[in-house]
C-alpha positions in Angstrom: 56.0 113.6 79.5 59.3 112.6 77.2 61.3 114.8 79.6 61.1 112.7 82.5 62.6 110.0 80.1 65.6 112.1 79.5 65.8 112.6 83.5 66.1 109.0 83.8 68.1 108.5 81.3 70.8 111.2 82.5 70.2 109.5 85.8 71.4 106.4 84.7 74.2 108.0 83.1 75.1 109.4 86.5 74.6 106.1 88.6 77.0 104.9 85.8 79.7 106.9 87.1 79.1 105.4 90.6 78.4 102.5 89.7 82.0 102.6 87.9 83.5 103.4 91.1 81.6 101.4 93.3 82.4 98.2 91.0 85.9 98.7 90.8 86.1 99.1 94.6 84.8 95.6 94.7 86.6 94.3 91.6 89.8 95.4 92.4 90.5 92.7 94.6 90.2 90.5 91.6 93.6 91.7 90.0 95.5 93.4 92.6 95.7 91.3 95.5 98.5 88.9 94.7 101.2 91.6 93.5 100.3 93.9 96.7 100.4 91.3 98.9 104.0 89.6 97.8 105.0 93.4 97.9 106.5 92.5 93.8 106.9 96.3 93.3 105.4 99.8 94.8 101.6 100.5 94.7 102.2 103.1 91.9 104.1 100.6 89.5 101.3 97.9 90.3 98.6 100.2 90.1 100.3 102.1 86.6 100.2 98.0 85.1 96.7 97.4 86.0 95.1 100.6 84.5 97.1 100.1 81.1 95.5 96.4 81.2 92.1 98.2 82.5 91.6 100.8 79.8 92.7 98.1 77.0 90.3 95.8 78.7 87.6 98.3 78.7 88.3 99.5 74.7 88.3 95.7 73.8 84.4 95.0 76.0 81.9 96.3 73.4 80.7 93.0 72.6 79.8 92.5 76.3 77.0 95.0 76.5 74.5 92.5 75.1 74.0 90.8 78.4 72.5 94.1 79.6 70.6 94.6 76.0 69.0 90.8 75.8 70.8 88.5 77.8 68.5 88.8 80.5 65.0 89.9 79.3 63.4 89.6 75.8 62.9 93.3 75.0 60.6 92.7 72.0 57.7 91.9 73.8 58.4 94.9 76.1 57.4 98.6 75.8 59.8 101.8 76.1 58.1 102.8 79.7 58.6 99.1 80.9 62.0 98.5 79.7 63.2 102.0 81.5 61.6 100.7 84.6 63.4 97.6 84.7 66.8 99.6 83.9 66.3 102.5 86.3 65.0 99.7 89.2 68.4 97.7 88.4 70.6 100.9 88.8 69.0 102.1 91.7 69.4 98.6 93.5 73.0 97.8 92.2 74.7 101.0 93.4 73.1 100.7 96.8 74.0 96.8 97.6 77.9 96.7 96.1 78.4 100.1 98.0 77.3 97.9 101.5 79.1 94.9 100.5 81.9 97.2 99.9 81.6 99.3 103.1 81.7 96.1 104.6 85.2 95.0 103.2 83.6 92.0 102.0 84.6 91.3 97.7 81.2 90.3 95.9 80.3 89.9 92.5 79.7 92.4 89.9 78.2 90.1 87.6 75.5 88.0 89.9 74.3 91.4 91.5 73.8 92.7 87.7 72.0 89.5 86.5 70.4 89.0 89.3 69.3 92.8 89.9 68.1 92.2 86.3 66.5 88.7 86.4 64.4 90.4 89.8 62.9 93.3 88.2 62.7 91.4 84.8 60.8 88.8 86.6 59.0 90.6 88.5 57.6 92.9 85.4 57.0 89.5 83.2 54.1 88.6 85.9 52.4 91.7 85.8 52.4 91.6 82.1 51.4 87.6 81.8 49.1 88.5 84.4 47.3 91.4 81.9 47.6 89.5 79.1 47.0 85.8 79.3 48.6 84.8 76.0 52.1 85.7 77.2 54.2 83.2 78.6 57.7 83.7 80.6 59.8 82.3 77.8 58.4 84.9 75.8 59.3 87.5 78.4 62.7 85.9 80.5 65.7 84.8 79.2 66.3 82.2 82.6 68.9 80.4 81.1 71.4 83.2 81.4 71.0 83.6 85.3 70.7 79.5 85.9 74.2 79.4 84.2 75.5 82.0 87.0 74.3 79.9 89.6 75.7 76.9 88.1 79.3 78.9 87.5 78.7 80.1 91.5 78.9 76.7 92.6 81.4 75.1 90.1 84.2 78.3 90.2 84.0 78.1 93.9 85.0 74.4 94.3 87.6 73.9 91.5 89.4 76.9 91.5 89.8 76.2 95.6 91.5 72.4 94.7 93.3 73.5 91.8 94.7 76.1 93.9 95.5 74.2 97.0 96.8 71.5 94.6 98.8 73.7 92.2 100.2 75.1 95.5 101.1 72.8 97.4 103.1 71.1 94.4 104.9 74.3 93.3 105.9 74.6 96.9 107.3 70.9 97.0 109.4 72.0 93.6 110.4 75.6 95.3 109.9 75.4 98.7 110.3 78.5 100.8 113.6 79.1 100.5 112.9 79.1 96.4 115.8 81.3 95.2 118.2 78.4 95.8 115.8 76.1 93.8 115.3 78.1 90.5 118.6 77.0 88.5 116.4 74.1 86.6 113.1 74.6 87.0 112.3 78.5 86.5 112.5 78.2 83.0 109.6 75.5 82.7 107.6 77.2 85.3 108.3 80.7 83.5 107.2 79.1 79.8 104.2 77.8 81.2 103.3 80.6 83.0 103.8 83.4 80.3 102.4 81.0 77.6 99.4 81.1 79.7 99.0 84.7 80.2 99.6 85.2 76.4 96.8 82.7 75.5 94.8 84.9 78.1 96.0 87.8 76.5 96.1 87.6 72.9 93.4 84.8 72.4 91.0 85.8 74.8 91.5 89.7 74.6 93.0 90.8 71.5 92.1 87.8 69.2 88.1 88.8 69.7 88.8 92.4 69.9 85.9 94.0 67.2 88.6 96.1 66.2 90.7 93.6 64.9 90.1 93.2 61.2 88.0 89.6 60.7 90.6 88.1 58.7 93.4 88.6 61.1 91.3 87.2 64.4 90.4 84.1 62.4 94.0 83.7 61.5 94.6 84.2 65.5 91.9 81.5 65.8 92.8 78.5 63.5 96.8 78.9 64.4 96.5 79.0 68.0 98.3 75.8 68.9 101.2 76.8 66.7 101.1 80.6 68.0 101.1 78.6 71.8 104.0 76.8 71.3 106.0 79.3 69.6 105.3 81.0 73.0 106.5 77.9 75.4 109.6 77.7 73.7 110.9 81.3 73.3 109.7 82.6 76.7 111.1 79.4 78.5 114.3 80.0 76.8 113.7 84.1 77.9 113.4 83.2 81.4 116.7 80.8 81.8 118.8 84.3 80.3 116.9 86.3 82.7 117.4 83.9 85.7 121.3 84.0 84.8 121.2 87.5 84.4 119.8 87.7 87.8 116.5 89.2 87.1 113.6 88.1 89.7 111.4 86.3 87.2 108.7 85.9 89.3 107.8 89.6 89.4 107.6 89.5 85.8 105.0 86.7 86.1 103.1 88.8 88.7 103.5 92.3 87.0 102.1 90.4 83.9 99.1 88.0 85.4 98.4 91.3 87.0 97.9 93.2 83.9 96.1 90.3 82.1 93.7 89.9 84.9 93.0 93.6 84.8 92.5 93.6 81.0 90.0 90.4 81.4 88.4 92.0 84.4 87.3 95.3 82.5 86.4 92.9 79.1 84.4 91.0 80.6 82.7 93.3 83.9 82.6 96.3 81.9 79.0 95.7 81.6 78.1 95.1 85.0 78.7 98.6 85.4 77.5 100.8 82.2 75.8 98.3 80.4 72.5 98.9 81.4 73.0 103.3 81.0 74.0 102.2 77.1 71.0 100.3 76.9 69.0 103.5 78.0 70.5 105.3 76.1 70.0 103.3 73.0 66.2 102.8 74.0 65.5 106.9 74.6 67.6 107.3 71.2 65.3 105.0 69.5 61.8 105.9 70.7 62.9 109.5 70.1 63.7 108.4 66.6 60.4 105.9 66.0 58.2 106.1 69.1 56.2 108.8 68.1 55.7 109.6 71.9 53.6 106.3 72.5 55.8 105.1 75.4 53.7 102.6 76.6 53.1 100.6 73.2 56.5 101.3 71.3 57.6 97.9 71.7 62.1 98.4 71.8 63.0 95.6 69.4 65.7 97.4 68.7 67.3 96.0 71.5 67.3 92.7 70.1 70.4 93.6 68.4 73.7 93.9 68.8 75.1 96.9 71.1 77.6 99.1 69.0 79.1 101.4 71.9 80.9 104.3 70.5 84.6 104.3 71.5 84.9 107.3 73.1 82.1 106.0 76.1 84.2 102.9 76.5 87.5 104.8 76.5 85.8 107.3 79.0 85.0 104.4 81.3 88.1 103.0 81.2 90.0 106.0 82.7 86.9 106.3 85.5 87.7 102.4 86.7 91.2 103.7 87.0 90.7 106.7 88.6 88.2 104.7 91.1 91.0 102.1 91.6 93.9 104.5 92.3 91.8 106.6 94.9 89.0 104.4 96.6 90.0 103.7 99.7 87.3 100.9 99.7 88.8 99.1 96.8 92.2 99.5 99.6 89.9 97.9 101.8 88.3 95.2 99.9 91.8 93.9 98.8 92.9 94.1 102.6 90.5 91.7 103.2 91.6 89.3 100.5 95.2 89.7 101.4 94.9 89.3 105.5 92.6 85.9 104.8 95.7 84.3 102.8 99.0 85.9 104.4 102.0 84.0 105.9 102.4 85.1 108.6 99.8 85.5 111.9 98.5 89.3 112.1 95.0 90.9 113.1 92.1 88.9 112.4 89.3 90.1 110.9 87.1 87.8 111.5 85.7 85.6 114.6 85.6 82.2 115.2 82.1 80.4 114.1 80.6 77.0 115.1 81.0 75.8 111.6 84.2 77.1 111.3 85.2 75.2 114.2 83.8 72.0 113.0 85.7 71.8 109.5 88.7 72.8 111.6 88.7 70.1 113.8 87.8 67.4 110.9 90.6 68.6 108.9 93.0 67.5 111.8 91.8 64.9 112.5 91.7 63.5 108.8 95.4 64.8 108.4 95.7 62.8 111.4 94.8 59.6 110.1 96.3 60.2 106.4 99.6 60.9 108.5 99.1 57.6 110.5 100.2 55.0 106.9 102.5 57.5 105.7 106.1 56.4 106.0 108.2 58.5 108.2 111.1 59.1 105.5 108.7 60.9 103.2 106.8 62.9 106.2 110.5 64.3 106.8 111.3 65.0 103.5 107.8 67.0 103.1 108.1 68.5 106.3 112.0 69.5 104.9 110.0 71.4 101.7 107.8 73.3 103.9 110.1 74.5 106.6 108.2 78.2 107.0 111.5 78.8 108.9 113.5 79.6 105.3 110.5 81.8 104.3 111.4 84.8 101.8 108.9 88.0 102.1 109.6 90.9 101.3 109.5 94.2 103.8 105.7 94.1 104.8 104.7 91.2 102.4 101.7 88.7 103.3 103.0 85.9 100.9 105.9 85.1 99.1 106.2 85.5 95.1 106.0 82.1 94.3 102.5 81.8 95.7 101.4 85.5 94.0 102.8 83.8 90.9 100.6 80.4 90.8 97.7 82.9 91.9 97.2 84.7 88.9 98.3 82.1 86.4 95.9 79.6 88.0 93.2 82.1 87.8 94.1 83.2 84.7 94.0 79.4 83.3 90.7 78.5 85.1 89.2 81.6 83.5 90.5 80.8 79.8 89.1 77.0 80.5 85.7 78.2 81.6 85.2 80.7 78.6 86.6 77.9 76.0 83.5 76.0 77.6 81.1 78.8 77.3 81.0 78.6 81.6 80.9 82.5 82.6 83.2 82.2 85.7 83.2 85.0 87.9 87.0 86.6 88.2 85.8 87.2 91.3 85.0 83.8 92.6 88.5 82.4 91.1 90.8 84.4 92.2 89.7 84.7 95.6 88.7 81.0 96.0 92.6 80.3 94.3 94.1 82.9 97.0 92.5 81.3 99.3 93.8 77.5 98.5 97.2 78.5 97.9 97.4 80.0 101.3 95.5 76.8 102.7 98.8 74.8 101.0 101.1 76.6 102.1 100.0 76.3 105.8 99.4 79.8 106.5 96.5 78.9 108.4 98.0 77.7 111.4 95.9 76.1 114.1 96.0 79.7 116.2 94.6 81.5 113.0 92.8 78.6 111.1 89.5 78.9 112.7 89.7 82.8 111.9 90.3 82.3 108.1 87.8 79.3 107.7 84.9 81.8 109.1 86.5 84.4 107.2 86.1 82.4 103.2 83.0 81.3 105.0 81.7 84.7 105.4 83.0 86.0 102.2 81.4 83.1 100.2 78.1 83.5 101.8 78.1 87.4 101.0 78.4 86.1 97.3 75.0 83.6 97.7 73.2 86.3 99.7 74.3 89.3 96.8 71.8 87.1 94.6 69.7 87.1 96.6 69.4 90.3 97.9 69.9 92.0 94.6 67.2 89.7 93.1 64.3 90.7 95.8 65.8 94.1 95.9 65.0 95.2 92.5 61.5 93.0 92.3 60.0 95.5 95.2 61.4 98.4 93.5 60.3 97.4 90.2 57.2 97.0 91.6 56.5 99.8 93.5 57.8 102.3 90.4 55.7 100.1 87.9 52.6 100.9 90.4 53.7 104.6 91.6 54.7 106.1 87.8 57.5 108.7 88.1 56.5 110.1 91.3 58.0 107.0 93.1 60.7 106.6 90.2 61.9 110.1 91.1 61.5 109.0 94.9 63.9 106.4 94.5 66.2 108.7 92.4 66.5 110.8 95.6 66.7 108.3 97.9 69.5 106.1 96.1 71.9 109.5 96.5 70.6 109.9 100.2 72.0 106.0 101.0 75.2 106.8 98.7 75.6 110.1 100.8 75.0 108.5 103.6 77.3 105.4 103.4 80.1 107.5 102.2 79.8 109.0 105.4 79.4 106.5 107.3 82.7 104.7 106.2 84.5 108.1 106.6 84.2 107.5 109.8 84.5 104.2 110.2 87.9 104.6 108.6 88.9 107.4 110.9 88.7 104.6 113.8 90.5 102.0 111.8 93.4 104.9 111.2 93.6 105.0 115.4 95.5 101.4 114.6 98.1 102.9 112.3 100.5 101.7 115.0 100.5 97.4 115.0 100.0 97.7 111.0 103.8 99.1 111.3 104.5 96.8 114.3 103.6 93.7 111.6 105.3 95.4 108.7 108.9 96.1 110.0 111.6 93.3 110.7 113.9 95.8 112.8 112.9 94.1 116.5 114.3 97.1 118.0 111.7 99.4 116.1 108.9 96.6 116.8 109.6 97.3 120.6 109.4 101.2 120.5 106.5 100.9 118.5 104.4 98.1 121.1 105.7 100.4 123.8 103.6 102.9 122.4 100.5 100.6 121.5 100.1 99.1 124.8 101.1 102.6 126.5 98.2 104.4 124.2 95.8 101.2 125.1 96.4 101.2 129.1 95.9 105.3 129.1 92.6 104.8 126.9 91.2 102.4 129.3 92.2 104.4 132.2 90.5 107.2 130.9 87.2 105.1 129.8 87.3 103.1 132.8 87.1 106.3 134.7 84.5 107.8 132.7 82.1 104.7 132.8 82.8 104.5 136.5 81.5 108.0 136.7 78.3 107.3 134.8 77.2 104.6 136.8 77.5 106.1 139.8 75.4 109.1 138.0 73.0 106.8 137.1 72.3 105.1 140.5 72.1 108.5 142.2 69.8 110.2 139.6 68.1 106.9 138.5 69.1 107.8 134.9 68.4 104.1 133.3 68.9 105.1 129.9 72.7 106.0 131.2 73.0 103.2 132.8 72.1 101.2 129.8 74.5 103.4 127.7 77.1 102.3 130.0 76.5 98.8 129.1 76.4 99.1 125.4 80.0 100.6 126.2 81.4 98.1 128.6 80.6 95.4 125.9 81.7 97.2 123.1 85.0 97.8 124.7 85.1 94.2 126.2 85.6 92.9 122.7 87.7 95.7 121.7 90.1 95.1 124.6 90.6 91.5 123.2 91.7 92.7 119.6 94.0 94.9 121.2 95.7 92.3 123.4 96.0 89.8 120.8 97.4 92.0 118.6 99.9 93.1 121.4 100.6 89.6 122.2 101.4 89.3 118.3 103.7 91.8 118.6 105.8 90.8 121.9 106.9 87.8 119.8 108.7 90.0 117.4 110.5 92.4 119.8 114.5 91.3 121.3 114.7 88.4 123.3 116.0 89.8 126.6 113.2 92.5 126.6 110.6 89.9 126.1 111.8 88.0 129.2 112.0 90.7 131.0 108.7 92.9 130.3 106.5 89.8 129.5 105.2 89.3 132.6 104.0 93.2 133.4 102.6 93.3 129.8 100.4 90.7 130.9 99.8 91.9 134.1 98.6 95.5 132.6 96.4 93.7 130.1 95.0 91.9 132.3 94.3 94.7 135.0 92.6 96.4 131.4 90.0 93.5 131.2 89.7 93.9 135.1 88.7 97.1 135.0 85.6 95.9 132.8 84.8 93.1 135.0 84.3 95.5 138.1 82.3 97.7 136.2 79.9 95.4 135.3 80.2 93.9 138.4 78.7 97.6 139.7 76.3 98.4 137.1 74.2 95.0 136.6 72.4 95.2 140.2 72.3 98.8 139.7 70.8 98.6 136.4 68.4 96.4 137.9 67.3 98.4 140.9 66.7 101.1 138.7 64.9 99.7 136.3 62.3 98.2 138.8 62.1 101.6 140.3 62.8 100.7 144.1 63.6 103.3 146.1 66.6 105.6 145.3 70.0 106.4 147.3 69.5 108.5 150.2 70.3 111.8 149.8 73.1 110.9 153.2 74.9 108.4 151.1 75.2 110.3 147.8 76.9 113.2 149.9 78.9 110.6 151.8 80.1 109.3 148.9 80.8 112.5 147.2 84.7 112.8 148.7 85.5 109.6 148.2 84.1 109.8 144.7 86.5 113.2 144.1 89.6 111.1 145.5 89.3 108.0 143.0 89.0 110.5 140.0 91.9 112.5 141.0 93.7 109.2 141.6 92.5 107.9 138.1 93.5 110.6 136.3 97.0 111.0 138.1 97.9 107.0 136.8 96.8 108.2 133.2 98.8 111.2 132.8 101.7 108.8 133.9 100.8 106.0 132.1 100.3 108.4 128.9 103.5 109.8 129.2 105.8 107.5 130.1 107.2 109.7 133.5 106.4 107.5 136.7 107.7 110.8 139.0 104.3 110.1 141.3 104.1 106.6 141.2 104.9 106.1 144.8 102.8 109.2 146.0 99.9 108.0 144.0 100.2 104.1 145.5 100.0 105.5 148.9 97.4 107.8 148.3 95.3 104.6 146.6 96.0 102.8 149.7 94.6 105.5 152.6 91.6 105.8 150.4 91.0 101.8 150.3 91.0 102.5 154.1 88.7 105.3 153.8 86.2 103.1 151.6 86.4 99.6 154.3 85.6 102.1 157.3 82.9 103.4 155.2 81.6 99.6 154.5 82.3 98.8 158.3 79.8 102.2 159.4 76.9 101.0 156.3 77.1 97.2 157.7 76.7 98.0 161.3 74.3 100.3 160.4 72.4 97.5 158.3 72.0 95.6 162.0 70.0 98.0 163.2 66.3 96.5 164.4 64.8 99.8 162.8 66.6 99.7 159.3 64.5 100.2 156.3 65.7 100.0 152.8 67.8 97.2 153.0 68.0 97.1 149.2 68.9 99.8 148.3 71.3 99.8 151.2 72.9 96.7 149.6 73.4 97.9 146.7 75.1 101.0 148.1 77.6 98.5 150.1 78.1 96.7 146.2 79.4 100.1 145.2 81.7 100.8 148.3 83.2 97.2 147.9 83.5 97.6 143.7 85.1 101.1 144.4 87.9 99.5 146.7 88.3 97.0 144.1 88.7 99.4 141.6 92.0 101.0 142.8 93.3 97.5 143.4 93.4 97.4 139.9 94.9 100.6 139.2 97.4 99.8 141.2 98.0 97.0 139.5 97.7 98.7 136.0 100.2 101.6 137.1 102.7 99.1 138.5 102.6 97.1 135.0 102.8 100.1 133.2 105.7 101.6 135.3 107.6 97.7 134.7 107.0 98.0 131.3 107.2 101.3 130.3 109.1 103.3 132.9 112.9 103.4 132.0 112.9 101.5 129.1 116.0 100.1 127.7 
């Protein structure tokens, strides 16, 4: 029977591992954002910073493991087989629901899904046992007040860190402006002091100075002279950053490089145990029944846990170089920072996100308050803010989302807020602050103009909520599997065990190929990265040529399938076909927005001159799909209230035609693919004899439809629909060919 402990336990182990990986995809974001997305230096040099502040984070986080230990439950009063319940339910549950949030692109919290995961099966396991023996009672059993401080922090780190950082902003923008390189002469050295006098508080007070490593006589010396050991720091690294600024070093990727390493280092103190805490507990527990149990699993009560955890170096060391492994490879950790970064860049780009309802409504009262708070101020100072915040001056780097002055305030702000809430004994989530600072500093800085505004909003929207529902989730989660292992022994436990690789397996692949679509778009990520105008061009010349052929070609295919579908009476094609139309509906918008986007980077002259065919072919794309659907909702219909099929006259009728439109289909893709218009005219005429093909056609059906003795005027209707739809359908290929041969043929 002990075996299937050390099973479990090596399970956890594993799960650690992943759980490492999976937590740093998510966490990432936290400490990487702001120097990726100001572009300070290359990914290696940002990513070779953050590790070094990872692994001395993660050598420094021993004292953290007691949240996992006792923070949450009170293990005395709990046996050996119930605690490993608990811990093996929490594992199973917390790899599954970061690796969705993650999959999703969507940042969550590392901490509420552990607390919670553990408050859920905790809970749930406290009931069972008050509920077998009567003289228990939940304080004995749950520690509560840990999780209602989460909650509280949830609420509280969410609000002020997104005013401080639209304040902060917005004021350092005032000082700096956008053109802040020819504003730095008298005020980088104050904004330098303050800023490195913060990170070394965050550094050496918060890590270092409570480092267990540190002999006790020299941390309390750190403690009782901090004020001193602060203002030593104001003065010589203000004085540092005046030489540096006259010896024309960029001081502001020094506060970036820096706030990036101390956020990492805080990051892996702090959320080291959200991730291994509860293995080491496991450990701990099989190392102590083993030692004292006696094999009585279910009575051996692991008071042991009561105390302090004492994780060996080497464990701490060895998760340390996982985290960075996991952050220099994941490409989910890529994509949860993408997500971050494209909610708070300058400049306007791909949205991820939709508009919402609420969205729309904070939008709109925003205006109209800054309406009325622009209505009593006086017109001189308007000017003179408007003057500060000309976005025309903007310095970005090649590729950049945001300037350095913003990545700066970014991580010191965090940094401060996160120093302020430990002081208080407030565990704010590095999480919640520097996203919710990211995303006030770009709300200052009036990235989130009125064409993207409504995007963003329901972006934080939807990024916030993910953070409320991971509690909640992680909390039910973890009760029903706590439960149902508690109730089905090791049979179920080793159920889940399977299952939990199964989901991981399975949602690996998943976003494999998820990210094999996103990878199709290589093409406007360039477009939106490059400032040459003349490579922009070349580069939306192949976007829009790549889109046009696609649709051509998918257009074609549908068109094909529906007529399939009304011939056969295949509804489950039919219905296929509609899933795709709408899928490609919404698809087809992206595309032309992010086109559109593009067209306002490329030269002048070409933009006057191509404009109006690039708006002709994207419109002939979103055509295609309206006589489509146009065609397959009465067909769809017919079939699916099984009146009488085509006659077998009409299908053969309609065979040649049928032939025609394909080969004329596929002639205006190969051309539109590759750019060489040598049939264009042949292919026009050709579209046009077989438009007077199809009206003859109509003509023939309609008088036919006269006839006293006609029968299956339904059906006969419907047929006309498709005739009528078909001619349609090489209007607007001629009209896509013709665009595409304006805007692509002979290009300049």
């Amino acid at each position: 029977m002990t075996e299937i402990y050390f099973i479990i336990v090596a399970f956890l182990l594993i799960l650690a591992v992943f759980d490492l990986f999976v937590g740093v995809s998510n966490d990432a974001v936290n400490f990487l954002n702001s120097a990726i997305g100001a572009k300070v230096a290359k990914y290696r040099t940002v990513l070779l910073v953050a590790s070094v502040g990872v692994l001395l984070g993660a050598v420094m986080s021993s004292g953290m493991m007691d949240v996992a230990r006792h923070g949450i439950m009170r293990p005395d009063n709990y046996s050996f087989h119930e605690v490993m319940t608990i811990f093996l339910a929490v594992m199973v549950t917390d790899v599954v629901v970061l690796d969705v949030f993650n999959t999703l692109g969507m940042p969550t919290s590392t901490t509420v899904s552990l607390v919670f995961e553990l408050l859920g099966g905790t809970f749930v396991m406290a009931m069972f046992k008050m509920a077998d023996n009567p003289d228990f009672v939940i304080s004995d059993l749950l520690n509560s007040d840990k999780a209602l401080s989460v909650i509280i922090a949830i609420f509280v780190s969410v609000a002020i860190a997104f005013f401080f950082g639209t304040v902060v902003q917005w004021i350092s923008r005032v000082i700096f402006t956008f053109n802040y390189k020819h504003h730095l002469r008298y005020t980088i050295a104050l904004f330098g002091g303050v800023a490195f006098t913060i990170m070394a508080y965050f550094i050496f007070i918060k890590g270092v100075g409570k480092s267990p490593y540190l002999p006790s006589d020299t941390r309390d010396w750190i403690m009782g002279n901090t004020p001193m050991l602060m203002l030593v720091f104001f003065v010589v690294s203000s004085v540092i950053m005046e030489v540096l600024h006259f010896l024309h070093v960029n001081v502001f990727k020094l506060i970036v490089l820096i706030g990036t390493f101390a956020l990492a280092m805080a990051f892996a103190g702090n959320d080291l145990v959200n991730f291994i805490g509860v293995p080491l507990a496991g450990l701990d527990s099989l190392q102590d029944f083993m030692a004292n149990g006696h094999g009585n699993y279910d009575t051996f009560m692991m008071k042991s846990l009561m105390e302090s955890a004492k994780s060996p170096l080497l464990y701490l060391v060895g998760a340390g170089i996982v985290m960075i492994i996991a952050m220099a490879t994941s490409k989910k950790a890529q994509n949860v920072v993408k997500t971050s970064v494209d909610l708070s860049r300058q400049d306007e780009g791909d949205e991820m996100f939709g508009s919402s309802k609420v969205a729309r409504s904070i939008v709109r009262f925003s205006q109209d308050l800054n309406d009325k708070v622009s209505q009593y101020m006086p017109q001189s100072t308007k000017n003179w803010i408007e003057k500060r915040f000309n976005k025309d001056e903007v310095i970005l780097a090649n590729g950049a989302a945001f300037d350095e002055v913003r990545a700066s305030v970014n991580l010191v702000l965090a940094a401060m807020l996160i120093v302020i809430g430990t002081n208080y004994k407030l565990p704010l989530s590095t999480t919640y602050v520097t996203f919710m600072v990211a995303m006030g500093s770009s709300l200052a800085d009036r990235a989130w103009s009125r064409e993207s505004a409504v995007f963003r909003v329901t972006g934080v929207i939807s990024v916030i909520g993910g953070w409320f529902i991971t509690a909640g989730v992680a909390f039910v989660t973890c009760a029903l599997v706590c439960t149902a292992m508690r109730f089905g022994g090791f049979v179920v436990m080793i159920a889940f065990m399977l299952l939990d690789i199964y989901l991981l397996w399975n949602s690996n692949r998943k976003y494999n190929k998820k990210m094999k679509e996103e990878k199709k778009d290589d093409v406007f990520r360039l477009m939106m990265r490059t400032r040459d105008k003349d490579i922009v061009w070349d580069l939306l010349s192949k976007h829009v040529s790549r889109t046009q052929s696609f649709v051509t070609r998918f257009a074609l295919e549908q068109y094909n399938a529906i007529v399939d579908g009304f011939c056969n009476e295949n509804l489950k094609e039919l219905r296929r076909c509609s899933r795709a139309l709408k899928d490609e509906q919404d698809q087809l918008k992206k595309f032309r927005r992010k086109e559109l986007l593009a067209m306002r980077r490329i030269p002048e002259s070409l933009a006057i001159e191509r404009n109006t065919w690039f708006h002709l072919g994207a419109n002939s794309n979103q055509q295609f799909i309206y006589c489509l659907k146009r065609m397959l909702e009465p067909t769809k219909e017919h079939v699916d209230n099984n009146f009488n099929p085509l006659p077998q006259k009409y299908v053969t009728e309609f065979e040649g035609m049928r032939r025609q439109i394909n080969e004329l289909m596929n002639q205006a893709e190969q051309m539109i693919s590759t750019n060489r218009f040598d049939q264009y005219d042949y292919t026009l005429a050709t579209a046009d004899k077989s438009k007077e093909q199809l009206s003859l056609m109509r003509k023939r059906l309609i008088d036919t439809m006269q006839q006293p003795d006609f029968n299956n005027l339904k059906v006969a209707l419907l047929y006309l629909n498709l005739l009528q739809e078909s001619q349609e359908f090489l209007s607007i290929m001629k009209h896509q060919l013709r665009a595409a041969n304006k805007f692509l043929g002979n290009r300049i």
